[in-house]
ROLUMLO-284827 format. One record per atom (N, C-alpha, C): x, y, z. Coordinates in steps of 0.05 Angstrom, whole numbers, plus 32768, in hexadecimal, padded with zeros to 4 digits. Example, Ala and Ser with C-alpha at 12.3 -4.5 7.8 and 13.67 -1.06 7.14 Angstrom:
<recs>
81087F8E809C
80F67FA6809C
81087FBE809C
81017FD3808E
81117FEB808F
81028001809D
</recs>
This chain:
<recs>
851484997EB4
850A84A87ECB
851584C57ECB
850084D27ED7
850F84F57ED3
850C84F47EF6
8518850E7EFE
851F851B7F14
8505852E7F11
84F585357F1B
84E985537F21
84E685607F44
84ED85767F47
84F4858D7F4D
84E485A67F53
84DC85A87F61
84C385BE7F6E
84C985D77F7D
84C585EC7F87
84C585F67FA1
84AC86097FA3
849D86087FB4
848886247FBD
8483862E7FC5
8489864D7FC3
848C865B7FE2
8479866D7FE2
847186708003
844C86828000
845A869A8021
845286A8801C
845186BC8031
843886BC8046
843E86A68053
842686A68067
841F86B0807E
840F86A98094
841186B380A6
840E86A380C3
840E86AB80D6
8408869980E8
83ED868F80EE
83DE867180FE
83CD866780FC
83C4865C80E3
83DE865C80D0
83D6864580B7
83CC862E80BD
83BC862B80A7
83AE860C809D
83B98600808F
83C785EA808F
83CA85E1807D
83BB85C5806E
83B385C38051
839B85AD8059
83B6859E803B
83B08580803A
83D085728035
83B7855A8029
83BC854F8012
83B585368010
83BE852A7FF4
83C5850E7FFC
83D384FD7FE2
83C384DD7FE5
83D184D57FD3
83CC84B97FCF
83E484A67FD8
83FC84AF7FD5
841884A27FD7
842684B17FDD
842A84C97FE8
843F84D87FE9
843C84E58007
845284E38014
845884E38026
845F8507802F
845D85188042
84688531804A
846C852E8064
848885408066
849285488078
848A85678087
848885688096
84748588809B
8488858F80B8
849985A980BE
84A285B680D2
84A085CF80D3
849B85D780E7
849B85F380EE
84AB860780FA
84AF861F80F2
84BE862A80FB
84B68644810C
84BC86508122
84AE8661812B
84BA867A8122
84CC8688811C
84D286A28116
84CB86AA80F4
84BE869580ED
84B686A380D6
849E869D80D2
848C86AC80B7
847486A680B4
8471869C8092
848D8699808A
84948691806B
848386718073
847D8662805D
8479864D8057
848E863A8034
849986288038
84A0861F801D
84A085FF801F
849485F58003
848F85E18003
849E85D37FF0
84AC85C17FFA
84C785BE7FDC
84C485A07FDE
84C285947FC2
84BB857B7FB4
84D285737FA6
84CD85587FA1
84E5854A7F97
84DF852A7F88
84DF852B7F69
84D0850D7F67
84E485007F51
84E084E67F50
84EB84D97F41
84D584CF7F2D
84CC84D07F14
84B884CB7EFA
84BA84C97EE2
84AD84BA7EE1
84AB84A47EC4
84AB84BA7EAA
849484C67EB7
849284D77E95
849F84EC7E9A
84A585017E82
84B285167E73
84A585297E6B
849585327E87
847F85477E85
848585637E80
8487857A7E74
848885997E75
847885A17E89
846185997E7E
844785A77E93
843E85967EA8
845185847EB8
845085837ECE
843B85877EF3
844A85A57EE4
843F85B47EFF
841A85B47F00
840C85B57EE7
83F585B97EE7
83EA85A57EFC
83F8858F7F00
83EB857C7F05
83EA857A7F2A
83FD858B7F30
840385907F4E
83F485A27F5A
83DB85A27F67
83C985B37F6B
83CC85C07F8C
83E185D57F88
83EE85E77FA0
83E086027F9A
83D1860D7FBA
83C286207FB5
83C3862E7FCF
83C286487FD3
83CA86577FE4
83B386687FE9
839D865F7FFA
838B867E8000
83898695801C
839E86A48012
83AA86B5801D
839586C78031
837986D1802A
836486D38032
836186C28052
835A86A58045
835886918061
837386908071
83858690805A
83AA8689806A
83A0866D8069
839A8659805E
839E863B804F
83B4863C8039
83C18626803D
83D2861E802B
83C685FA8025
83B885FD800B
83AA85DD8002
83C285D97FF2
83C985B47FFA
83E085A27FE1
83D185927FE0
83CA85897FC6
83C485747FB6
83D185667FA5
83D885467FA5
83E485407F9E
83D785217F87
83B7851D7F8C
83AC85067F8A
83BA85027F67
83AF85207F5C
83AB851D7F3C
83CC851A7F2C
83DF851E7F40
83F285247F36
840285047F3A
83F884F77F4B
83FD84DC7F53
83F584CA7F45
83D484D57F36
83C384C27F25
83D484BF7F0B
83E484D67EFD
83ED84DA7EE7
840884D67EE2
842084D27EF0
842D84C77EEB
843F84B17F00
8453849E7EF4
8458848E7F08
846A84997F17
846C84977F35
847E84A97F48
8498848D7F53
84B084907F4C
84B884777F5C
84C284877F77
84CD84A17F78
84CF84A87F94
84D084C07F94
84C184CD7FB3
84B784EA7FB5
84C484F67FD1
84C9850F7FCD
84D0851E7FE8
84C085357FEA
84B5853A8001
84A2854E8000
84AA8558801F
84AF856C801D
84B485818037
84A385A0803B
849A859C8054
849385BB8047
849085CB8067
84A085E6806A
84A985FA807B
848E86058082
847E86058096
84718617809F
8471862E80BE
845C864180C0
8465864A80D4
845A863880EF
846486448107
846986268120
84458631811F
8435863E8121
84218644812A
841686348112
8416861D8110
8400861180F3
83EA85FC80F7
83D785F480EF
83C485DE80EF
83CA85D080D9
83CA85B180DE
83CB85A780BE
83B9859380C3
83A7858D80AA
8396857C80A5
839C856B808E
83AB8551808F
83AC85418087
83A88528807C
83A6851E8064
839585028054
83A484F08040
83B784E08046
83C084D78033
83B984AB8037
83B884A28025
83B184838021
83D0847C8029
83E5847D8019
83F5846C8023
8415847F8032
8412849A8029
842984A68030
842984AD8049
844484B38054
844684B78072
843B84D3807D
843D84D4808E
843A84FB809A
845784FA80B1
8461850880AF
8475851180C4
8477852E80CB
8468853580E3
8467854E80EE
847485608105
848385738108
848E85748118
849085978120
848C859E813A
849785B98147
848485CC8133
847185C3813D
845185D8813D
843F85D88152
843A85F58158
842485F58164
840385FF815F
83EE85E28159
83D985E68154
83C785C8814C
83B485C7813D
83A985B28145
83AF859C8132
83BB8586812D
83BD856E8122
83AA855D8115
83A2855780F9
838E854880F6
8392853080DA
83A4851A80EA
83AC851780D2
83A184F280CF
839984E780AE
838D84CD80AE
83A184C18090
83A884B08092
83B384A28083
83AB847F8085
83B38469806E
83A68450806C
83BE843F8074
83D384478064
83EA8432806D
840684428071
840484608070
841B84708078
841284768097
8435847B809D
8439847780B7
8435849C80BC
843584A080D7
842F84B880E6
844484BD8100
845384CD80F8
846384D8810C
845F84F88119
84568502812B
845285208136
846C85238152
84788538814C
8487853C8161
8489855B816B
848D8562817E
849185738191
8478858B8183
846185828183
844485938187
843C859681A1
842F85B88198
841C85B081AC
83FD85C1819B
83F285B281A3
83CC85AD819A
83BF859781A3
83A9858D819A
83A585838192
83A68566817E
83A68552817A
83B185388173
8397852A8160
838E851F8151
8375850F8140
838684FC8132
838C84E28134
839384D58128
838784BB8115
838A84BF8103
837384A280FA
8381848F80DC
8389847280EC
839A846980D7
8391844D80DA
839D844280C8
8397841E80BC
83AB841180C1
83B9841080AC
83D283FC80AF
83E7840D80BB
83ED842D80B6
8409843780C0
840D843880E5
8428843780E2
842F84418101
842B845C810A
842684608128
84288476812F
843384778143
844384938146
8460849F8150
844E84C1815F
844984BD817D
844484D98182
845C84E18195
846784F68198
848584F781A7
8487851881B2
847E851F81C9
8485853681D7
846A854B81CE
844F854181D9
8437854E81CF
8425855C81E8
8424857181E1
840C858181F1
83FC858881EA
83EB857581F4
83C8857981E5
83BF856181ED
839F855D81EE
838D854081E2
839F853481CD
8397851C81D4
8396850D81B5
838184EF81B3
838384F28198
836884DF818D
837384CE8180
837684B48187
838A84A2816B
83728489816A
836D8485814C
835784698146
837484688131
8372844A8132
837E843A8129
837F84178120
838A8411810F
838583EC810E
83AA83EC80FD
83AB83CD8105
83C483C080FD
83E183D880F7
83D983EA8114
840083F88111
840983FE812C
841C83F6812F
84288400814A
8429841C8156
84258422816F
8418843C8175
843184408192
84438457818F
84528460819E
844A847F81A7
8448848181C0
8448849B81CC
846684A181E8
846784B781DF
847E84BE81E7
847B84DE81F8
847A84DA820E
847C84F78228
846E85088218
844A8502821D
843B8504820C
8428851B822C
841A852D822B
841185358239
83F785428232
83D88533823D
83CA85398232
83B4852A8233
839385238234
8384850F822E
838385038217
839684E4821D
839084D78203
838784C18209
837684C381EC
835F84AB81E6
8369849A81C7
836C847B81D4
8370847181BC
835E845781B8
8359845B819E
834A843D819D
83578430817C
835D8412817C
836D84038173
836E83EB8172
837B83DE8159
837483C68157
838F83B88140
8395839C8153
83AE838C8146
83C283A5814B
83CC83B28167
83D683C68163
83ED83B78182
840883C7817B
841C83C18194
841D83DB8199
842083E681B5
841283FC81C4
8429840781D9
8435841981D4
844E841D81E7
8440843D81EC
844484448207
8443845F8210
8459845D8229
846384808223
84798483822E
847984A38241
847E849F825C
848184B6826A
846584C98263
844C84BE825E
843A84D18254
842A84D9826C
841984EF826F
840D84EC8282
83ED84FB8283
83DF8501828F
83C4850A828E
83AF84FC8297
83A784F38282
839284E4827C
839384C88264
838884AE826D
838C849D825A
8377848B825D
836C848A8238
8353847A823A
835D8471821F
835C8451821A
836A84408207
835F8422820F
834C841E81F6
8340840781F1
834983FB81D9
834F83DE81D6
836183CE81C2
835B83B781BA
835A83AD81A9
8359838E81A5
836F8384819A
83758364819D
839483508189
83B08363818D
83B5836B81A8
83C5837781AE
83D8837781C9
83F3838781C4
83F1839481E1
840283B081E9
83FF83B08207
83FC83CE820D
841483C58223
842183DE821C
843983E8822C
84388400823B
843984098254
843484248259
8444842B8274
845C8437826D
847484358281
8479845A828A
84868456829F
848E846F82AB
8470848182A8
8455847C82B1
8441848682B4
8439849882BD
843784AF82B2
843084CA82C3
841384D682C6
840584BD82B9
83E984BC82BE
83E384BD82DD
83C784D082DA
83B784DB82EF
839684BF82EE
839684BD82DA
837D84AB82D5
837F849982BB
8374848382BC
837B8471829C
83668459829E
83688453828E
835A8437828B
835C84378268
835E841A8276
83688404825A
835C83E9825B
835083EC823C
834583D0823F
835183C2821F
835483AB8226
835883948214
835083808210
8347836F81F7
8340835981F3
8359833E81F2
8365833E81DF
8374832781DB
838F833681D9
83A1833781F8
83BE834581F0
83BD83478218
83D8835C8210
83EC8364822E
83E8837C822E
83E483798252
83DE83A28259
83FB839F8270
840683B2826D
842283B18279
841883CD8289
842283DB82A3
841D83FA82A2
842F83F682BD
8444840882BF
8449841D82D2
844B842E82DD
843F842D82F7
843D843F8305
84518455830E
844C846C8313
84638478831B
846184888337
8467849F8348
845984A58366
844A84B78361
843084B08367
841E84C08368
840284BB8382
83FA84CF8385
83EB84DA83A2
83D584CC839C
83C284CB8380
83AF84C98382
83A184C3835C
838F84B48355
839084B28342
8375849E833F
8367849C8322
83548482831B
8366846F8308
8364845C830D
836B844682F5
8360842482F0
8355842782DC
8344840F82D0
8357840182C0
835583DE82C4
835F83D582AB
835283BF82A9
834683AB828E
833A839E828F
834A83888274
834683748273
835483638261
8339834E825F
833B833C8249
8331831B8244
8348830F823E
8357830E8230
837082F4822B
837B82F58222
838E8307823B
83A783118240
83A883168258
83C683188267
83C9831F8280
83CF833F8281
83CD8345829C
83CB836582A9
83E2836382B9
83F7837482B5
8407837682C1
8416839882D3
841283A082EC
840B83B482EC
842083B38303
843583CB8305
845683C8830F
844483E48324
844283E38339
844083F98353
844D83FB8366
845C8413836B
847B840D8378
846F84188398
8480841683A8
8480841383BE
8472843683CB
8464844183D2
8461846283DD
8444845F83D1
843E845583BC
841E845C83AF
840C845783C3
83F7846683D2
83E6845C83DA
83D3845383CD
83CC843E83C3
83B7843183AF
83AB841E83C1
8395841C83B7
837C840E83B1
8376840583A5
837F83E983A1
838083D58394
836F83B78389
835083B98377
834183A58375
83488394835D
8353837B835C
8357836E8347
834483538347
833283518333
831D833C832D
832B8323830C
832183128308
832C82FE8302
831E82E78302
831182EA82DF
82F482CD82E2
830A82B382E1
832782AA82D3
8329829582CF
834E829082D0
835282A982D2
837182AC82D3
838382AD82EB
839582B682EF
83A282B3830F
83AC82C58314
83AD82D18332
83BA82E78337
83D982E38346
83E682FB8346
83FE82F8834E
840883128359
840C83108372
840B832B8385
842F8333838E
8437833D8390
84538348838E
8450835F839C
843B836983AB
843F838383BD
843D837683D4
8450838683F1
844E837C8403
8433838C8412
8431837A841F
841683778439
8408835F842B
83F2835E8445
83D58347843A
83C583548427
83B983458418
839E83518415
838583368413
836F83408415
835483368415
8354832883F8
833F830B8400
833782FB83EB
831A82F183E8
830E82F683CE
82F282F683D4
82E782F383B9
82CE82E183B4
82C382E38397
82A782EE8394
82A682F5837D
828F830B837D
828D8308835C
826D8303835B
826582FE8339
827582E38331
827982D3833E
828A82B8832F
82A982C08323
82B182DD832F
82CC82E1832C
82D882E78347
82F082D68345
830382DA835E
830D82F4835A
831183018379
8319831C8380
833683198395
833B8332838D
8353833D839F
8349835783AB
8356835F83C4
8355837C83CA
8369838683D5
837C839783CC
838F839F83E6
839083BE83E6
839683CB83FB
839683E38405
83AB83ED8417
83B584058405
83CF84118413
83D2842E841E
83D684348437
83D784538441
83B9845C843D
83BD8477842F
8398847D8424
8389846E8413
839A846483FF
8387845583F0
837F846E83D4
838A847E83D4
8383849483BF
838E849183A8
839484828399
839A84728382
838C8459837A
8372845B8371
835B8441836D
836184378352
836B841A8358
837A84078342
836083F48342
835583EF8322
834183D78321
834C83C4830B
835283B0830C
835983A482FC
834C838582F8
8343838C82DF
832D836B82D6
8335835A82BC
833A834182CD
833D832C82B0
832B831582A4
832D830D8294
832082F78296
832982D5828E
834082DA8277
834982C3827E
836882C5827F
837B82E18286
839282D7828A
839A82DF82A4
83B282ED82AA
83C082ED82CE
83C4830482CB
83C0830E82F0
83C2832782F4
83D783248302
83EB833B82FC
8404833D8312
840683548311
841383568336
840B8373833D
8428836F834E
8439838C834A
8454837D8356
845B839D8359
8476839C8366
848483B38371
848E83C1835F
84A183B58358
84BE83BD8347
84BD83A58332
84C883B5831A
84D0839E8305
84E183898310
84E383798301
84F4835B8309
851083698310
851583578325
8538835D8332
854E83458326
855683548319
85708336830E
857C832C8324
857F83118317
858782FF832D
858F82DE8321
85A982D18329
85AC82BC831C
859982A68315
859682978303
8584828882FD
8596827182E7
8592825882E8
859C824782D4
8587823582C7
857C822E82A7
85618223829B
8572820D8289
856681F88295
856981E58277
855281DF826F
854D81DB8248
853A81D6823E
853881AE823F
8526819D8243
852981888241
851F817E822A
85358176821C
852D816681FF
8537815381F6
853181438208
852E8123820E
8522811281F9
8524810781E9
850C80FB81D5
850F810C81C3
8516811B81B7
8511812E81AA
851A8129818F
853181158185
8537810F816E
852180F98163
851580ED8173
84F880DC8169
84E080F38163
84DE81008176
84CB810D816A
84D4811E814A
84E281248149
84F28130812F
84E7811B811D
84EE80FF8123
84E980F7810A
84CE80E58109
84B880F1811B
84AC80E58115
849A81068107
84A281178109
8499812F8100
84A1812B80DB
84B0812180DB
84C5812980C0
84B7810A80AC
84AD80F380BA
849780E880A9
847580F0809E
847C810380AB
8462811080A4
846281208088
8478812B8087
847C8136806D
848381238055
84728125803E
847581158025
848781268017
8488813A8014
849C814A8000
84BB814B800D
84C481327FF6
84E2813B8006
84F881528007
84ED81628000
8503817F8001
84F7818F8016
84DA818A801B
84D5819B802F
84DB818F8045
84E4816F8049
84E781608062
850A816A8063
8514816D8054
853681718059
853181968067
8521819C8058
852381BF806E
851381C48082
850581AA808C
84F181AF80A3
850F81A280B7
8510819180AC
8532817F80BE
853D819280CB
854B81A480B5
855D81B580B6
855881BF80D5
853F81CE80CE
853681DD80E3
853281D28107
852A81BF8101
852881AB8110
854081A28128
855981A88111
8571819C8120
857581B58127
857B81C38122
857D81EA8129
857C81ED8144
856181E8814E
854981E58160
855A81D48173
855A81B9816A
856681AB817F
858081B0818A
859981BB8175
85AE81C38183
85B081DF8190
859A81EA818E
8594820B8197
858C820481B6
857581F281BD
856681ED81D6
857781CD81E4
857C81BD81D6
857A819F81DE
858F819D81FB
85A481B381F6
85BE81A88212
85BF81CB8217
85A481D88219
85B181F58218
85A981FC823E
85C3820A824B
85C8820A825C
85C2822B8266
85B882378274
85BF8258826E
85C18261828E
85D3826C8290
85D1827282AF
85DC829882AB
85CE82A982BD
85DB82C182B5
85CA82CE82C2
85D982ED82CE
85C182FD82D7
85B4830682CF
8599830782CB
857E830982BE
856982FE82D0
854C830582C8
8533830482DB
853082EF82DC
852082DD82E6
851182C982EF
851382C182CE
851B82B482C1
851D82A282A5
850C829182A0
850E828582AD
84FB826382B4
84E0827382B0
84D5827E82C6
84C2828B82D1
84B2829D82B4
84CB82B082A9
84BA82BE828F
84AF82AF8278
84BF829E8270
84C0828C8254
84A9827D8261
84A4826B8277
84898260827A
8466826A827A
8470828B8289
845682A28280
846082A28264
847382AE8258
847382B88237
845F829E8223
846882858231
845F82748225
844082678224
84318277823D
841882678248
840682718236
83FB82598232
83D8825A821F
83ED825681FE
83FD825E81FD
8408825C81DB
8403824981C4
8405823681D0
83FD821B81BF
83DA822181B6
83CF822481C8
83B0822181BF
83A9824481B8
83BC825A81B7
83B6826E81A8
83C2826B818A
83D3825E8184
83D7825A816D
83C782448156
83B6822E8165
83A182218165
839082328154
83878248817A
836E8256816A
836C82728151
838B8279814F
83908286813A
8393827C8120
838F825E8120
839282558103
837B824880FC
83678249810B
834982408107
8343824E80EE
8346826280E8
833A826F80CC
8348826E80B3
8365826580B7
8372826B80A3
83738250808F
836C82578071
836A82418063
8380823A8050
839282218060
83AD821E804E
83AD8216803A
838B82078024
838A82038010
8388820D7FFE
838C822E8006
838C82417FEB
839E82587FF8
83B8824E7FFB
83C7825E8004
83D982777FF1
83CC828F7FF5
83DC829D7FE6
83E682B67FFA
83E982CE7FEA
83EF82E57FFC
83DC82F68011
83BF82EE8009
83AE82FA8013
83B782E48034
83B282C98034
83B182B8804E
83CA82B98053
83DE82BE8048
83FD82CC804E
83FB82E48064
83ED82F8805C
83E9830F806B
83D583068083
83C582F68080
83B382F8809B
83C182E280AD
83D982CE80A3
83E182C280AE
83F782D180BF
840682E080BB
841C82F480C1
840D830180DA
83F1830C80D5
83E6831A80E3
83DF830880FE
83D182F480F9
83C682DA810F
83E582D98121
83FB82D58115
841682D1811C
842282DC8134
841F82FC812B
841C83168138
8414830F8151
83F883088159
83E5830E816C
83F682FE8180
83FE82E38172
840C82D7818A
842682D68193
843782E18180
845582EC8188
84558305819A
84458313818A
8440833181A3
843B832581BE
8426830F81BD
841F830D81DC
8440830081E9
844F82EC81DB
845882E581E9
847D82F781F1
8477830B81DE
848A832781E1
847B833881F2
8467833681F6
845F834B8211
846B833E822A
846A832C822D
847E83158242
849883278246
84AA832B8234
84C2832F823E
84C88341823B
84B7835F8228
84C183748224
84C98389823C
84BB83878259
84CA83938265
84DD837E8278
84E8836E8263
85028362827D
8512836A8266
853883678278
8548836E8273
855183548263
854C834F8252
855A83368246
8568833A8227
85798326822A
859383348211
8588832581FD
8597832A81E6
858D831B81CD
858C82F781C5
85A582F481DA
85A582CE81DC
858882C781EC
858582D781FA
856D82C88212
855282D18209
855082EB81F5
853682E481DC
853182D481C7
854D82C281CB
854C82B481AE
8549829D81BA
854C829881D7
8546827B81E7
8528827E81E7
8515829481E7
84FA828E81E8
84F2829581D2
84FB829B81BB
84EC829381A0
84F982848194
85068268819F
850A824E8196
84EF823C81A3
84E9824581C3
84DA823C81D3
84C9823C81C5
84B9824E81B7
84A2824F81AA
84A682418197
84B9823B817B
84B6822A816B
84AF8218817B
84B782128187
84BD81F48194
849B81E68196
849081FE819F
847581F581A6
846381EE818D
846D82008177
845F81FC8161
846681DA8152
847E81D78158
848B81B7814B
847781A38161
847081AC817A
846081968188
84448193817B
843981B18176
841F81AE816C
84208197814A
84368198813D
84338191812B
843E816D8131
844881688143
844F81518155
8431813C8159
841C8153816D
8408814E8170
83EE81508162
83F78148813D
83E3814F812D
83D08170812A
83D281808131
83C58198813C
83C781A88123
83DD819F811C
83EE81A98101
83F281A280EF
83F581AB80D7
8406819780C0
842381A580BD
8431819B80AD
845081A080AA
845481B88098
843F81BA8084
843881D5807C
843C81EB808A
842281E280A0
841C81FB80B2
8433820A80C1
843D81F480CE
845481F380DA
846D820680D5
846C81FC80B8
8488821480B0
847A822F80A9
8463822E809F
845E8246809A
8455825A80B6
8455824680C7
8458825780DE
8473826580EC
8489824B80ED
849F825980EB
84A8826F80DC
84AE826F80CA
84AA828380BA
84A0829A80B5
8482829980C6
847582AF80C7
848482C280E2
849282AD80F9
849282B8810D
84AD82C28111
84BF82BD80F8
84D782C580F5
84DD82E480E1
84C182E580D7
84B982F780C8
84BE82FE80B0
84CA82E580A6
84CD82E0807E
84BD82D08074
84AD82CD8071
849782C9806B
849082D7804A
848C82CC803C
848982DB801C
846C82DD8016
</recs>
């Protein structure tokens, strides 16, 4: 392996372009405002023992436009890269237009418009202001202290926004969804997911989801629109005490759960049960629609408070072994055991008393519908030709239902023993399904496994 060694420096100006695209290689891009220098300094580790090298690095400067083009496809095609650093200094006044398949983008402390698409590299932008275009596959995305619109399409990456100010629109899929202190405008449609949206400085929003958790709080505000709509998943929506809202929550098959004080009205309309409540003016219009999970509509996050849970597992060494005749392979019956007893000395006499939320109460929502979503997540998957491809979509199926049952507790205060009391709970469910035929012993571990996240 050789070392190679780059630097490029262009005399630019302000309102640069910069247009950036690779196949694997990743750039770092910051700006600086007191100057109008640009340098772009590289760093690789490679196979071959090239002279002429550089030909292959297609860096071009048209001074005329004030573009600075990097290309990196041909230089990627031709030799093998085991590791690359790519940095490059521009002025704060820059645009960059961005394309890479698997390398990351990490952007930071520019002002101008953002346009960046990658397949399985991740996307980080910080402290911009422009404009935002985001368009990714597998990578995560990281927006953090933005002034501008933004545009994010996305599938299978986690999507964080951070005191984000601005109309943003996201649409997304197999995606976990955190927004933080952002405010404006918010329009965010999702599927096999869920949505977090805390310390809210939204003026107007709506969010819809198919299969996942819409979390959102509210923060004080005079007046505002907000839509949220779900199929199966619950809505959970924290409105503290001063909001005057207006409050309609509908509900074809799921249950509601009211936590603000006063009455309100009950009534069905279209074959869906309704709620209505109304506070002061009413200048805050909350609509919230489900269809098959629970709406809760409450003050304040959960208040700690003592609580003591025992798990009952009574019978439970019979069912063990009547699980453990099911398996013909005896090495896989000595490590299903294993697991088995784990389980039982983890849950069987476990006692927990401590201040923390309602316990009992979360782990039984964390837990509801689970059994028959893991059912219906394994309808497609075919364990008789099990390789990496049904590896990966199994991981993925996995996902849909651990997320849901981590949307459950991510905003309670719970320590690491009392997350590990409800992802035993969940095995637990999976050893019944395989108890109750639903399963095979295959399945079983390879679900454990998947949900522990070593999985090969």
């Amino acid at each position: 392996m050789r070392t190679f060694e780059k630097a490029f420096q262009a005399e630019t100006k302000e309102n640069l372009t910069v247009i950036y695209h690779s196949e694997n290689i990743g750039i770092r891009i910051f700006g600086e405002k007191d100057t109008e220098h640009s340098e772009l300094k590289m760093k690789f580790r490679i196979k071959e023992d090239v002279e002429n090298i550089e030909e292959f690095l297609k860096i071009n400067f048209d001074e005329a436009k004030n573009v600075l083009n990097i290309d990196f496809a041909d230089f990627e095609d031709e030799f093998e890269i085991r590791r690359a650093e790519v940095s490059l200094q521009v002025p704060y006044k820059t645009k960059v237009l961005g394309q890479s398949e698997n390398g990351s983008f990490s952007i930071q402390n520019l002002s101008g418009k953002q346009n960046i698409e990658t397949e399985n590299g991740a996307i980080k932008l910080t402290d911009i202001i422009g404009n935002i275009q985001i368009k990714t596959e597998n990578g995560a995305v990281i927006l953090d202290n933005i002034e501008g619109d933004e545009t994010i399409q996305a599938e299978n990456g986690s999507i964080k926004l951070k005191r984000n100010m601005g109309k943003i629109k996201v649409r997304t899929e197999n995606s976990s969804i955190k927004i933080f202190e952002c405010g404006n405008e918010l329009d965010l449609e999702f599927d096999n997911g869920t949505a977090r949206v805390l310390k809210s400085l939204f003026e107007k929003a709506t969010i819809k989801n198919e299969n996942g958790g819409i979390y959102y709080e509210f923060t004080q505000i005079e007046q505002g629109d907000f839509k949220f709509e779900n199929e199966n998943g619950k809505i959970q929506l924290v409105v503290p005490e001063g909001i005057p809202y207006d409050i309609t929550a509908k509900n074809l098959y799921g249950s509601f759960h009211v936590g603000l004080k006063g009455n309100y009205e009950k009534f069905k309309e279209d074959g869906q049960h309704c709620i209505h409540l109304v506070h002061d003016s009413g200048n805050v219009k909350i609509h919230a629609e489900n269809e098959n999970g629970s709406i809760r509509l409450v003050e304040n996050l959960q208040k700690n408070h003592s609580y003591s849970y025992n798990f009952d597992f009574n019978g439970f060494s019979d069912k063990m072994d009547n699980i453990l005749d099911k398996i013909p392979d005896e090495a896989k019956k000595i490590k299903v055991k294993k697991k088995l007893k784990k389980l039982e000395n983890k849950l069987g006499n476990f006692n927990f008393h401590a201040n923390i939320p309602d316990f009992g109460h979360i782990i039984e929502e964390a837990m509801e519908g689970v059994p028959e979503e893991i059912e219906n997540q394994l309808k497609n998957i075919d364990f008789s030709k099990f390789g990496k491809k049904q590896s990966k979509k199994l991981r993925k199926k996995i996902h849909i239902v651990t997320d849901k049952i981590q949307d459950s507790l991510e905003n309670q205060k719970l320590n690491d023993e009392e997350r590990e009391v409800v992802d035993e709970r969940s095995r637990k469910k999976i050893f019944e399904l395989l108890e109750q035929g639903k399963i095979n012993a295959d399945e079983a571990e390879r679900l454990i496994r998947a949900m522990e996240g070593s999985y090969e």
